[in-house]
C-alpha positions in Angstrom: -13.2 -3.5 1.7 -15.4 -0.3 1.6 -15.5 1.6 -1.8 -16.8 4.5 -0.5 -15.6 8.3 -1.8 -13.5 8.6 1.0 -11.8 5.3 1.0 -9.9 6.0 -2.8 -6.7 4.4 -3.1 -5.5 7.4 -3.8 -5.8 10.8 -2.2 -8.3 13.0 -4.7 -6.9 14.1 -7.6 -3.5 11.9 -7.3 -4.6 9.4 -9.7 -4.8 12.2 -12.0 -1.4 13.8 -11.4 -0.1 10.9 -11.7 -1.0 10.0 -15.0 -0.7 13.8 -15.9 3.3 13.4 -15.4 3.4 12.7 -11.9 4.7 9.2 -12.2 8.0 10.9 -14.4 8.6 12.5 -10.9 9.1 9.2 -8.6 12.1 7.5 -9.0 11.8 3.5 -9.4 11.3 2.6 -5.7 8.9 4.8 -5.3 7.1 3.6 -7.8 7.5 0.2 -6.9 6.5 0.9 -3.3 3.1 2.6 -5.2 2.9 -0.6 -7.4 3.2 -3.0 -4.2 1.0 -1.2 -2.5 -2.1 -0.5 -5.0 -1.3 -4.1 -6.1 -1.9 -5.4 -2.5 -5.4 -3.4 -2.1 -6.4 -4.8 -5.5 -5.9 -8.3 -3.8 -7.7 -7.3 -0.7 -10.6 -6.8 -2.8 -10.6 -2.8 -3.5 -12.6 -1.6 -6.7 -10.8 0.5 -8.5 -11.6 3.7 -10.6 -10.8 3.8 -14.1 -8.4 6.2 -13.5 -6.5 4.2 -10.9 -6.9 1.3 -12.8 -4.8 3.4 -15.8 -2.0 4.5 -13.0 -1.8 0.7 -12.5 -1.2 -0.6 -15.9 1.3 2.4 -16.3 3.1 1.1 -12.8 3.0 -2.3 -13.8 4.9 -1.6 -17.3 7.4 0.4 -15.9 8.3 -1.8 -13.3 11.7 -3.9 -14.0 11.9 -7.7 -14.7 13.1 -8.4 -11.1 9.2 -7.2 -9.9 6.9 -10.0 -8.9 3.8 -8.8 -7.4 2.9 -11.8 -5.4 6.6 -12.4 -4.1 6.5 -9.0 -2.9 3.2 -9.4 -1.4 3.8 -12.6 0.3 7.3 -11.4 2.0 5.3 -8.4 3.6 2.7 -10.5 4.9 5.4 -12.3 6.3 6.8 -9.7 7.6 4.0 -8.0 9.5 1.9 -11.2 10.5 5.5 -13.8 11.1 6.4 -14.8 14.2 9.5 -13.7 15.5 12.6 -16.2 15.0 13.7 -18.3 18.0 16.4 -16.5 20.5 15.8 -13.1 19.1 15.1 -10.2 21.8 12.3 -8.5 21.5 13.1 -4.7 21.0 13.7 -2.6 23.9 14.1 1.1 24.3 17.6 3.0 25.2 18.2 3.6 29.6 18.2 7.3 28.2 14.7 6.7 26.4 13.2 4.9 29.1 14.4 7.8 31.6 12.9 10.3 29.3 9.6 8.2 29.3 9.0 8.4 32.4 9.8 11.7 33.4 7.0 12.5 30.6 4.3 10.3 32.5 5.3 12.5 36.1 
């Protein structure tokens, strides 16, 4: 992955904020959803600043027993990459919705 300024895992100055109280201010899915995903950049190969690096630890002792990083990681690569499960339908949009499509497109 690129480590460039403007690929940060966090926006500029969040990493900061975070650790400056920000993280008291997410409940604990939120920052388990921050945790799952910094955790799965880290794994795609980002760098990390020192900083994030800090807001990492911080998530990873606050998170609960239950949390396992790699479960968590391997049931949403299943999730986005899995094939869909045999007889399911794939998903199709409401009459009403279709309707409205197309009057858009005229």
């Amino acid at each position: 992955m690129s480590d460039s300024e403007g690929d940060a895992l966090f926006a500029p100055g969040k990493a900061r904020w975070l650790l400056d109280g920000g993280l008291e201010t997410l409940d604990a899915g939120e920052r388990q959803m921050l945790l799952v995903m910094a955790e799965l950049a880290v794994l795609h190969g980002r760098s990390l600043s020192p900083e994030e690096e800090e807001v990492i630890a911080r998530l990873r002792s606050d998170a609960t027993g239950d949390y396992d990083a790699k479960d968590v990681t391997k049931k949403v690569t299943k999730l986005v990459k899995g094939k869909p499960k045999r007889g399911t339908k794939p998903f199709t949009l409401p009459a009403d919705l279709r309707r409205l499509k197309k009057a858009k497109k005229k």
